[in-house]
ROPA-304124 format. One record per residue (C-alpha): residue number from 1; residue in three letters; y, x, z. Coordinates in nm, 2 decimals. Layout:
BEGIN
{rec NUM,Ala,{Y,X,Z}} ...
//
This chain:
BEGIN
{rec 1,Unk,{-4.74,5.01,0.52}} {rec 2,Unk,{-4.98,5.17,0.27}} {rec 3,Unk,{-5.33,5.36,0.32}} {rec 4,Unk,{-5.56,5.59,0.14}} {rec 5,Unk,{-5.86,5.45,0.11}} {rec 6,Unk,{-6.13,5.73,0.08}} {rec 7,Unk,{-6.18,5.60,-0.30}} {rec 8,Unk,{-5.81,5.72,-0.38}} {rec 9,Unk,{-5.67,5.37,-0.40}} {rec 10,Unk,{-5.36,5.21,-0.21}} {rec 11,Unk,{-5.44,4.92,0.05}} {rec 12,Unk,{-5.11,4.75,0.14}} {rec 13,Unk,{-5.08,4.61,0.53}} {rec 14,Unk,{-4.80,4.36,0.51}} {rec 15,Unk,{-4.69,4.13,0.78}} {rec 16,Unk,{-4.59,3.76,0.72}} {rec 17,Unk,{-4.21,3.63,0.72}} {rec 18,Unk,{-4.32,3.27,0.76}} {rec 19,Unk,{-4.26,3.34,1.14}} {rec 20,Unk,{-3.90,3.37,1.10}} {rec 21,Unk,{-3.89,3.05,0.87}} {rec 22,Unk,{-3.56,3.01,0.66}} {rec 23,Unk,{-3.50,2.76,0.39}} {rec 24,Unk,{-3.24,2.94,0.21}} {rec 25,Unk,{-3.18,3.27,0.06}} {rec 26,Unk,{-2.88,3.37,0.33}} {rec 27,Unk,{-3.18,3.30,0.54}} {rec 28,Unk,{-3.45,3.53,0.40}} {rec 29,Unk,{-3.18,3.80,0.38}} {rec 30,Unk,{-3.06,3.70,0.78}} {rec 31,Unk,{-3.47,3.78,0.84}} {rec 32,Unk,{-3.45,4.12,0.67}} {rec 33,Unk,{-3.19,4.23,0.89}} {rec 34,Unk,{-3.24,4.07,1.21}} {rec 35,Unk,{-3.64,4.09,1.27}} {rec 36,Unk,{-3.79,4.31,0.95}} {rec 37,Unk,{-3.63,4.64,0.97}} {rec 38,Unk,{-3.61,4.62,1.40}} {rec 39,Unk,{-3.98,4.57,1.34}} {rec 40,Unk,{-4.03,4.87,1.12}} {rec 41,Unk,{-3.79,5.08,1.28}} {rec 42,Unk,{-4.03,5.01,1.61}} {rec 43,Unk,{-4.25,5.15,1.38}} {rec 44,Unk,{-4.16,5.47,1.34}} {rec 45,Unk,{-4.22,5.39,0.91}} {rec 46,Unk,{-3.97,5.45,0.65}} {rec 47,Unk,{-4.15,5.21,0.45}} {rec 48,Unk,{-4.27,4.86,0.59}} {rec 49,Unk,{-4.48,4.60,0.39}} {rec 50,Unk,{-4.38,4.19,0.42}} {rec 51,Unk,{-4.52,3.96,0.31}} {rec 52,Unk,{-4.22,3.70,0.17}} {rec 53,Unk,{-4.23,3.34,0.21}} {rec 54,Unk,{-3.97,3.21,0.01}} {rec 55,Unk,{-3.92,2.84,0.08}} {rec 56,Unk,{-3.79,2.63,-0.27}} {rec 57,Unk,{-3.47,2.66,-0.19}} {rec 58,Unk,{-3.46,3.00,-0.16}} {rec 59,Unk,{-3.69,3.09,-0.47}} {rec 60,Unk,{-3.52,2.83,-0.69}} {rec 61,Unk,{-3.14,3.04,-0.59}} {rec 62,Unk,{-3.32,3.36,-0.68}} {rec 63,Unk,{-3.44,3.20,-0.99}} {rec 64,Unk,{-3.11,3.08,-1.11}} {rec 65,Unk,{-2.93,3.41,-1.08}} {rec 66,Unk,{-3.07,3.73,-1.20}} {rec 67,Unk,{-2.76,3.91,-0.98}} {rec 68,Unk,{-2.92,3.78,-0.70}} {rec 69,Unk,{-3.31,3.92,-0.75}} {rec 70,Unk,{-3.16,4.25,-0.80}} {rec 71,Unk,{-2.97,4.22,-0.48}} {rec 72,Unk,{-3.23,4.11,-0.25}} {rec 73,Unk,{-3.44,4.37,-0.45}} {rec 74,Unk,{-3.18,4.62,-0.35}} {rec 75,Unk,{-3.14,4.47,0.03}} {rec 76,Unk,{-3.50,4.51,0.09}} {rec 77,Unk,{-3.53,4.94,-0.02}} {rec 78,Unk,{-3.20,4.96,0.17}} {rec 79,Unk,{-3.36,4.82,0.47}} {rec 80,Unk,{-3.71,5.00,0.42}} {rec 81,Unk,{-3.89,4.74,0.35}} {rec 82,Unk,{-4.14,4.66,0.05}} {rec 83,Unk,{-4.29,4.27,-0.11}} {rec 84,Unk,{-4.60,4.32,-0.28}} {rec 85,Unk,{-4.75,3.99,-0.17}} {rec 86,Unk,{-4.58,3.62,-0.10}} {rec 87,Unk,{-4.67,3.32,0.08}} {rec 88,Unk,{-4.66,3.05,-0.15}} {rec 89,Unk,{-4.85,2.82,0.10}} {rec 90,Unk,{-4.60,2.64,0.27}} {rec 91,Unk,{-4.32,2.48,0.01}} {rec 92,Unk,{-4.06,2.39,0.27}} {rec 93,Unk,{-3.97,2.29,0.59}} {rec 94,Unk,{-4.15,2.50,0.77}} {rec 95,Unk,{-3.92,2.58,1.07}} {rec 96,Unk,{-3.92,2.19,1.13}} {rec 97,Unk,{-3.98,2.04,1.46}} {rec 98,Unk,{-4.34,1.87,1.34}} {rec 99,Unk,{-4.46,2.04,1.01}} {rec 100,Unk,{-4.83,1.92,1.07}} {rec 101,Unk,{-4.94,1.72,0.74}} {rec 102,Unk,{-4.61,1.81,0.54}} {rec 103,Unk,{-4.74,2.17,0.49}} {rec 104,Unk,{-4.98,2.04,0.20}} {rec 105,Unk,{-4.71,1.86,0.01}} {rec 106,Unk,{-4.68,1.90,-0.29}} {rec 107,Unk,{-5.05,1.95,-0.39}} {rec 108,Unk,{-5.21,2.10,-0.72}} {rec 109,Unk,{-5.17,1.76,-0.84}} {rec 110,Unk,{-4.84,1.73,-0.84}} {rec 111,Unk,{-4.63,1.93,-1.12}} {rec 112,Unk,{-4.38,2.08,-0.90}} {rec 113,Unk,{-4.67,2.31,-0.71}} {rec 114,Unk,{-4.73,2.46,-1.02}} {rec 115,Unk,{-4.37,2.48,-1.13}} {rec 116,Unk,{-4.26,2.63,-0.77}} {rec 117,Unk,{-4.60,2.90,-0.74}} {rec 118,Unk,{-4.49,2.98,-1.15}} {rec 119,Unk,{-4.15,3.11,-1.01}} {rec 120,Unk,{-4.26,3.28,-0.68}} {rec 121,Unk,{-4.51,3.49,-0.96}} {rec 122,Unk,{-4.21,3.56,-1.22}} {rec 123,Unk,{-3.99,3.68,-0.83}} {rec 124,Unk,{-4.29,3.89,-0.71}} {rec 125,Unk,{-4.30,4.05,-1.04}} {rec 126,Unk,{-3.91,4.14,-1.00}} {rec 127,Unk,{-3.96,4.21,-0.66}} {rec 128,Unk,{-4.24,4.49,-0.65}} {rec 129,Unk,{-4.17,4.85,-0.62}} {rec 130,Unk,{-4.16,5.09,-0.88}} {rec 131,Unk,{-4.48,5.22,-0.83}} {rec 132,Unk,{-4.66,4.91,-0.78}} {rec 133,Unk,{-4.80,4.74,-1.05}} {rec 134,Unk,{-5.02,4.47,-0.92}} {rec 135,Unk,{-4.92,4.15,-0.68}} {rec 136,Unk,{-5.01,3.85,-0.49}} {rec 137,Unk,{-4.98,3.51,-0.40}} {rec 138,Unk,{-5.13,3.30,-0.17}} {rec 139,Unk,{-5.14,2.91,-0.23}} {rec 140,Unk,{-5.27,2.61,-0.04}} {rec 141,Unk,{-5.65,2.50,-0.13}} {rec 142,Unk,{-5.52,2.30,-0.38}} {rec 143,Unk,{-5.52,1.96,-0.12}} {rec 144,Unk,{-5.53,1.81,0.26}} {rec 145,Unk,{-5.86,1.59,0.19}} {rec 146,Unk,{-5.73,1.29,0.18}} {rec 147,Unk,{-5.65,1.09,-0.07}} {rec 148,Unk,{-5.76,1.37,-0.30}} {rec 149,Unk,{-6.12,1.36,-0.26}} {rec 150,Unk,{-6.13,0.98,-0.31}} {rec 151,Unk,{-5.93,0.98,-0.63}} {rec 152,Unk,{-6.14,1.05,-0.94}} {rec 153,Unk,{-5.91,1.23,-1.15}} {rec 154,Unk,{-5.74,1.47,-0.89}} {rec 155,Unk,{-5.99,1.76,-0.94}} {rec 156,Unk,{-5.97,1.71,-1.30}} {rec 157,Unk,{-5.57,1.75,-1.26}} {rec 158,Unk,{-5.53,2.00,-1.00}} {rec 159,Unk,{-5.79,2.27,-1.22}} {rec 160,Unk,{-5.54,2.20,-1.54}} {rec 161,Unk,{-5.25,2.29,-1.33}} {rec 162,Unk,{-5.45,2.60,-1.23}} {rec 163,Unk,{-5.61,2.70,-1.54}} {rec 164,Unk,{-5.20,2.70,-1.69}} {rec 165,Unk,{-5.11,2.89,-1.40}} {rec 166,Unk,{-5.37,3.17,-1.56}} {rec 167,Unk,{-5.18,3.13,-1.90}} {rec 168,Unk,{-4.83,3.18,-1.73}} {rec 169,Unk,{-4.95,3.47,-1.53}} {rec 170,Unk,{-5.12,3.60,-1.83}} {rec 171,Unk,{-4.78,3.60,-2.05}} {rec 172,Unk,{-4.64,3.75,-1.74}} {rec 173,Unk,{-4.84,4.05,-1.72}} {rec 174,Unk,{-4.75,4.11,-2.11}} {rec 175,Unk,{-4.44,4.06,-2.05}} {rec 176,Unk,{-4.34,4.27,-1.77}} {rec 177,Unk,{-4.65,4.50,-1.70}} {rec 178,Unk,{-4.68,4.35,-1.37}} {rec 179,Unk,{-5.02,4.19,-1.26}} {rec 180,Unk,{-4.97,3.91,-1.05}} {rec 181,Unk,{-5.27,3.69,-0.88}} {rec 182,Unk,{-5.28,3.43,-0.71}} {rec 183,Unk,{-5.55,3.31,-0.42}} {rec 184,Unk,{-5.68,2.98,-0.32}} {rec 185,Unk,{-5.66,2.99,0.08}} {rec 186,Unk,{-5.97,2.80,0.25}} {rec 187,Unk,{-5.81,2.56,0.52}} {rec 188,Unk,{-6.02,2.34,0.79}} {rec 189,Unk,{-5.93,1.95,0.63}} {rec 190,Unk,{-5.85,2.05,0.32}} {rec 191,Unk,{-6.03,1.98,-0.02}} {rec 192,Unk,{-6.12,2.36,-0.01}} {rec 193,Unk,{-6.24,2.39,0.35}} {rec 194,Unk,{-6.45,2.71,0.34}} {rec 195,Unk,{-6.51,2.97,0.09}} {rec 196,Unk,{-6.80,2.76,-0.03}} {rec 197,Unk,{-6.60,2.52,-0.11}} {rec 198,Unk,{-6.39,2.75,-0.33}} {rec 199,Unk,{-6.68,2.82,-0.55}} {rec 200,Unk,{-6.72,2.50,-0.80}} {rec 201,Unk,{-6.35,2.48,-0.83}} {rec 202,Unk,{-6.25,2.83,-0.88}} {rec 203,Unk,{-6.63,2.90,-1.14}} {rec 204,Unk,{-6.41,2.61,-1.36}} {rec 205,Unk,{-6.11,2.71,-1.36}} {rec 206,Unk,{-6.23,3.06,-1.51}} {rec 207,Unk,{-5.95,3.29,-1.46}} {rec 208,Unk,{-5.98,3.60,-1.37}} {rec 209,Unk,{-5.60,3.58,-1.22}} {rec 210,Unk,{-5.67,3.24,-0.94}} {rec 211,Unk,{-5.91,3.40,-0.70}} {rec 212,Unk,{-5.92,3.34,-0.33}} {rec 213,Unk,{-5.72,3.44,0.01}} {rec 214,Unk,{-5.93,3.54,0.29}} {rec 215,Unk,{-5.77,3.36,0.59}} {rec 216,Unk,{-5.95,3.53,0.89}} {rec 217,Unk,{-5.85,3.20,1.12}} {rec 218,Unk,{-5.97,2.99,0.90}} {rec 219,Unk,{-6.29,3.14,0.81}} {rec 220,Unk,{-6.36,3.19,1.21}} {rec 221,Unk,{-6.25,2.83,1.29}} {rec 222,Unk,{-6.52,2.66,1.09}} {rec 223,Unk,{-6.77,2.90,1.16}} {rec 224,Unk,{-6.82,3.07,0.86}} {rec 225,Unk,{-7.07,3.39,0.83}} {rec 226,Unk,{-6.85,3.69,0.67}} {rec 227,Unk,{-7.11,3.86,0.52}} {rec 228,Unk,{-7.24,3.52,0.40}} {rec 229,Unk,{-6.93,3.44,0.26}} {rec 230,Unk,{-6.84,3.71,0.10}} {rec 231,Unk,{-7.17,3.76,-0.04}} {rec 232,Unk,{-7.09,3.40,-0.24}} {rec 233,Unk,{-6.77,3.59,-0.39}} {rec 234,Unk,{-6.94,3.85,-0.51}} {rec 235,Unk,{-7.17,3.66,-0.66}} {rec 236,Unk,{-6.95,3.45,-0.81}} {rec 237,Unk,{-6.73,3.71,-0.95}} {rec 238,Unk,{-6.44,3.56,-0.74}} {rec 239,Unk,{-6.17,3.81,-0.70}} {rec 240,Unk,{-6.03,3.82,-0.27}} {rec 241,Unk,{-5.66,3.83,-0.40}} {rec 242,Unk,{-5.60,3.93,-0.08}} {rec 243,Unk,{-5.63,3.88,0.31}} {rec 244,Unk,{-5.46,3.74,0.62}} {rec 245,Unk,{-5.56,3.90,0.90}} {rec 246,Unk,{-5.56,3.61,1.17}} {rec 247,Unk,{-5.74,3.50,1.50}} {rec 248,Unk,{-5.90,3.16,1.57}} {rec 249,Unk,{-5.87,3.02,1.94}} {rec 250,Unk,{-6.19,3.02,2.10}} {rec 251,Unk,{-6.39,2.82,2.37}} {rec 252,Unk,{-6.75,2.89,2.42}} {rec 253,Unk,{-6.79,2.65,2.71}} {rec 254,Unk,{-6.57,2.32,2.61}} {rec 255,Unk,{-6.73,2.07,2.82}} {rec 256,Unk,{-6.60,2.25,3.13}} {rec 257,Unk,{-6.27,2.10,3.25}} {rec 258,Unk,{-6.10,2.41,3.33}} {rec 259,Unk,{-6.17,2.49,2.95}} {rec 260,Unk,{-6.04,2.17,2.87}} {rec 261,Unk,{-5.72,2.24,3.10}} {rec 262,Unk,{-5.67,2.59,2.91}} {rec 263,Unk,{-5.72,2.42,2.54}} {rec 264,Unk,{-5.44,2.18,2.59}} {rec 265,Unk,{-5.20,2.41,2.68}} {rec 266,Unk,{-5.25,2.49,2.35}} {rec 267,Unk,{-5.18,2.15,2.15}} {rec 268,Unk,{-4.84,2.11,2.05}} {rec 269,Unk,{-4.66,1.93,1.81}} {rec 270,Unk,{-4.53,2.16,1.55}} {rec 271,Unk,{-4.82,2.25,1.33}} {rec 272,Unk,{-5.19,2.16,1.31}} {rec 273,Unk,{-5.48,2.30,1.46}} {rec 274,Unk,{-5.77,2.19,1.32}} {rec 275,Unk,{-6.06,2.20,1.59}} {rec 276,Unk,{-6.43,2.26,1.52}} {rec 277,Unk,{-6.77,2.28,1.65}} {rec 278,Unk,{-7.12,2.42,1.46}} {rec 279,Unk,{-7.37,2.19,1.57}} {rec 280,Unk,{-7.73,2.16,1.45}} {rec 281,Unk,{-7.68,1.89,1.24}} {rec 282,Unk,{-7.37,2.09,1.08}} {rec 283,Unk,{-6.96,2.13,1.12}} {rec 284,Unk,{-6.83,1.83,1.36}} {rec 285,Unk,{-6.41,1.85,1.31}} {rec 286,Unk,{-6.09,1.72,1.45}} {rec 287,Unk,{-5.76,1.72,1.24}} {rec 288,Unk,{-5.59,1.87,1.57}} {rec 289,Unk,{-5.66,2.02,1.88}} {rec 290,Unk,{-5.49,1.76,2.09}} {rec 291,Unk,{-5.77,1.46,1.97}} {rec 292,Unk,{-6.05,1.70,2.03}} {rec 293,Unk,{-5.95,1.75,2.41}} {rec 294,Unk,{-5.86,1.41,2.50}} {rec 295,Unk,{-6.16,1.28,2.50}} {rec 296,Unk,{-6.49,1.27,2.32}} {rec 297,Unk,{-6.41,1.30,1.94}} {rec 298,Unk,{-6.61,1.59,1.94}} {rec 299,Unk,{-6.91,1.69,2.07}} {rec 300,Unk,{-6.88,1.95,2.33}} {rec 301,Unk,{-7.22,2.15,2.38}} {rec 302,Unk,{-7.17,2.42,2.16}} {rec 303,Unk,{-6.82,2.64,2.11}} {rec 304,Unk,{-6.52,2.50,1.96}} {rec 305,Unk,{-6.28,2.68,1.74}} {rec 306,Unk,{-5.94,2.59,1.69}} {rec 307,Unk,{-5.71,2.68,1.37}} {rec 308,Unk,{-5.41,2.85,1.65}} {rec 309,Unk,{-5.31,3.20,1.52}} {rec 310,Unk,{-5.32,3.37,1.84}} {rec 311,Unk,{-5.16,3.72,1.85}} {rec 312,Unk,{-5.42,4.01,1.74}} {rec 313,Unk,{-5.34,4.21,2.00}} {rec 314,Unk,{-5.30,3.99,2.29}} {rec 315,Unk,{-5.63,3.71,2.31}} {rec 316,Unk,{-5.61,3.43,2.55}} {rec 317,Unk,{-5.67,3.42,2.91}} {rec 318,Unk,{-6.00,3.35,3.02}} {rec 319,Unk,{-6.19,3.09,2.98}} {rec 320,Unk,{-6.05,3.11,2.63}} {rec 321,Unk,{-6.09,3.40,2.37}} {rec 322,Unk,{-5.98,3.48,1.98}} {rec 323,Unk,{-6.23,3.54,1.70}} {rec 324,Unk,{-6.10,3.85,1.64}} {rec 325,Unk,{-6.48,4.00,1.62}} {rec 326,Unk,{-6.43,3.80,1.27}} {rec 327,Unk,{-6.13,4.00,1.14}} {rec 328,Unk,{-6.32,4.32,1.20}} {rec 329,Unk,{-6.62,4.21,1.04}} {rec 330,Unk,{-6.43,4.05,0.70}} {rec 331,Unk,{-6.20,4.39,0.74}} {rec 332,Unk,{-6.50,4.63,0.73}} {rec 333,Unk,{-6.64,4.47,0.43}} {rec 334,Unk,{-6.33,4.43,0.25}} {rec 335,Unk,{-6.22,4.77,0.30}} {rec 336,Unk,{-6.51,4.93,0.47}} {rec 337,Unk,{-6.72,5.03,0.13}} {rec 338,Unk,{-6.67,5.26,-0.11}} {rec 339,Unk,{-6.45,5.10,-0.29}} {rec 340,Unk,{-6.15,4.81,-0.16}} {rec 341,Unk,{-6.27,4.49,-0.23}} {rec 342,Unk,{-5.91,4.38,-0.17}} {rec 343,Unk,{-5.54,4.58,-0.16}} {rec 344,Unk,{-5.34,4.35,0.01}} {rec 345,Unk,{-5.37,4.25,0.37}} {rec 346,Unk,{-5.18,4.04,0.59}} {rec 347,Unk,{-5.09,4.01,0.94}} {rec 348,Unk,{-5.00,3.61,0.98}} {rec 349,Unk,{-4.93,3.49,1.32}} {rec 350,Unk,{-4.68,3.22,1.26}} {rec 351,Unk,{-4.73,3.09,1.57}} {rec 352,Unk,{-4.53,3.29,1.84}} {rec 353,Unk,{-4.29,3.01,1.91}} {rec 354,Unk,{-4.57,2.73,1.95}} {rec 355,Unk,{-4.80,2.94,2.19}} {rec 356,Unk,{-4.80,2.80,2.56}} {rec 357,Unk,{-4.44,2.83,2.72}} {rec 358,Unk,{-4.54,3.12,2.94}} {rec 359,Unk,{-4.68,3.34,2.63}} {rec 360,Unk,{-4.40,3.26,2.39}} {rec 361,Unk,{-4.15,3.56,2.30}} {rec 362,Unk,{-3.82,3.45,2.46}} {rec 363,Unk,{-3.61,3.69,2.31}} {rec 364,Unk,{-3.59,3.85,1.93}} {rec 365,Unk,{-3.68,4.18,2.08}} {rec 366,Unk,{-3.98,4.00,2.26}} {rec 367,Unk,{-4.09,3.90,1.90}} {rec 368,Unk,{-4.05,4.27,1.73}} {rec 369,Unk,{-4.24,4.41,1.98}} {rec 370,Unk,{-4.50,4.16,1.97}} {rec 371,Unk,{-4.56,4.16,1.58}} {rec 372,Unk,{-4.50,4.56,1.58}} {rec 373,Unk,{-4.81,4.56,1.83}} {rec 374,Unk,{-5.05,4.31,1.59}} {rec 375,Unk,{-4.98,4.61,1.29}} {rec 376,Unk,{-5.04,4.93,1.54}} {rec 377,Unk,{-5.37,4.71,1.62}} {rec 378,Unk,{-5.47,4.67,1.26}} {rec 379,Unk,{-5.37,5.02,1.15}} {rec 380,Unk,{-5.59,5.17,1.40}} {rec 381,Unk,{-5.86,4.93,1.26}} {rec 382,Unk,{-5.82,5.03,0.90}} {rec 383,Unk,{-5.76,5.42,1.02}} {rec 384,Unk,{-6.16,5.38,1.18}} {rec 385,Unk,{-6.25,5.25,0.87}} {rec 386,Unk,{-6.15,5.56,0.72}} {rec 387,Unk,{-5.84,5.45,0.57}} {rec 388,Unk,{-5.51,5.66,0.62}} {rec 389,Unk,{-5.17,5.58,0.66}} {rec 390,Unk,{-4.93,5.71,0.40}} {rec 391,Unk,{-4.59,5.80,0.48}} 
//
């Protein structure tokens, strides 16, 4: 989906494919036809962003075979749909049973992460519509914590496997005309946890082409000011790449053991969710949401937050909530101002089929209609901002 923004620029909504997870490319193009276009076509668009996640088996056949970017180039307009961003977060295996701790392998330390992100920019750049000239990907926060921040030449490694991955995109652009950046994405637990984190490692670095990825979950789940934060960028001269427009499951009351009750219904053992707490002697944390409600890992006076993409349009029951406040306030100041701070914005609830039994889609139309409704809510957003929706 693309908007006017009042300053005559093109903001791109996209929604995120890593909820149909597929490790091959017979996959991605079974997710084109079986849950892209029904979503668009719910719609009512002719035209209908995604955001691609391309596991490496997929990206490595695409790759290989020039025959086959031009047909999934050509499957995608057929099916009115349009890739101006990718996922490069997750590297595979993300449709497994238990992803949890896997989803940060490999790191920036490792040479394959900067071998597989190198060909998801060279796709992207096939990929993108004629009348687009500029993409995105998004990339994990270089490393889960641990045993990262106790090695002393990881930082030193990981920024050299950045810094080339300016040079390749550089030779890119000059190659093809197409400007492709990729963002840094804050997680809870990771090396890069917050956007203040991002600072030090993305001010050596240097390059004008690694910026950030505003995760609105993530931001909201370890309490992060927006305006604070984003303040930092600017600062900084950090570019937002671009923006996933998430919720964070909130409790404002944990200590009550109905709230308790409600918050496990939530831990499950297919992904992480990384729980937090503001205190006043700073950000208490659990790696998941089961250990914080099990007992007393964390302290339970003040809210928790918990990294669970819950559907935009549909917040928890009471006594639970989403941070969706947060999206609106990051939105308004991305795109709120006289000029776009960002172009590309994603909707990324991967989580459909690991929400409590009773909420989870049962059926593929169930899901359409369910992701359909999370980009009616954030076009009406960016329309109040004073965006508007192009055909």
């Amino acid at each position: 989906m693309r908007f006017r923004h009042p300053d005559g620029s093109t903001v791109h909504l996209s929604y995120c494919t890593n909820v149909h997870p597929a490790e091959t490319l017979e996959g991605v193009r079974a997710q084109l036809r079986d849950h892209c276009e029904p979503v668009r076509r719910r719609l009512g668009r002719d035209r209908l962003g995604i955001g691609l996640w391309l596991a490496r088996k997929a990206a490595r056949a695409l790759t290989d075979d020039p025959a086959a970017q031009r047909s999934l180039r050509g499957e995608l307009e057929s099916r009115g749909l349009e890739v101006v961003t990718l996922n490069g977060f997750p590297y595979e295996g993300f449709g497994a049973q238990e992803v949890k701790y896997r989803v940060y392998k490999p790191d920036w330390t490792d040479p394959e992460r900067l071998a597989h992100t190198t060909d998801l920019a060279r796709l992207l750049a096939a990929l993108l519509p004629d009348d687009v000239t500029d993409g995105t990907v998004s990339t994990l926060p270089i490393a889960w914590r641990t045993p990262y921040d106790n090695d002393p030449t990881a930082a030193a490694t990981a920024h050299r496997a950045l810094a080339h991955l300016g040079r390749r995109l550089d030779a890119l652009h000059e190659l093809t005309g197409k400007s492709i950046r990729v963002g840094l994405e804050p997680e809870p637990g990771c090396t890069v946890e917050t956007t203040a984190d991002a600072l030090a490692p993305l001010t050596a670095i240097g390059h004008d082409r690694i910026g950030i990825c505003v995760d609105t979950c993530h931001l909201a789940t370890s309490f992060e000011d927006p305006d604070t934060a984003l303040d930092a960028l600017d600062a900084a001269r950090i570019p937002v790449a671009k923006t996933q427009l998430s919720a964070a499951l909130h409790a404002e009351h944990p200590h009550l053991p109905e709230v308790r009750a409600a918050l496990g219904a939530f831990a499950e053992p297919r992904f992480l969710h990384q729980t937090r707490t503001l205190t006043a002697s700073g950000l208490r944390g659990t790696d998941d949401l089961g250990e914080a409600v099990s007992g007393r890992a964390l302290p339970d006076s003040t809210p928790w937050r918990s990294h669970f993409h819950v559907p935009l349009h549909a917040p928890p029951a009471p006594p639970l909530t989403s941070t969706m406040h947060v999206l609106q306030q990051v939105l308004t100041r991305l795109v709120g101002g006289p000029a776009p701070l960002t172009r590309h914005l994603e909707v990324e609830t991967y989580t459909w089929q690991a929400l409590p039994p009773e909420l989870r889609p049962r059926t593929r139309t169930q899901l359409a209609d369910g992701i359909a409704a999370e980009l009616t809510l954030a076009r009406d957003l960016l329309v109040d901002l004073g965006l508007k929706e192009l055909p």
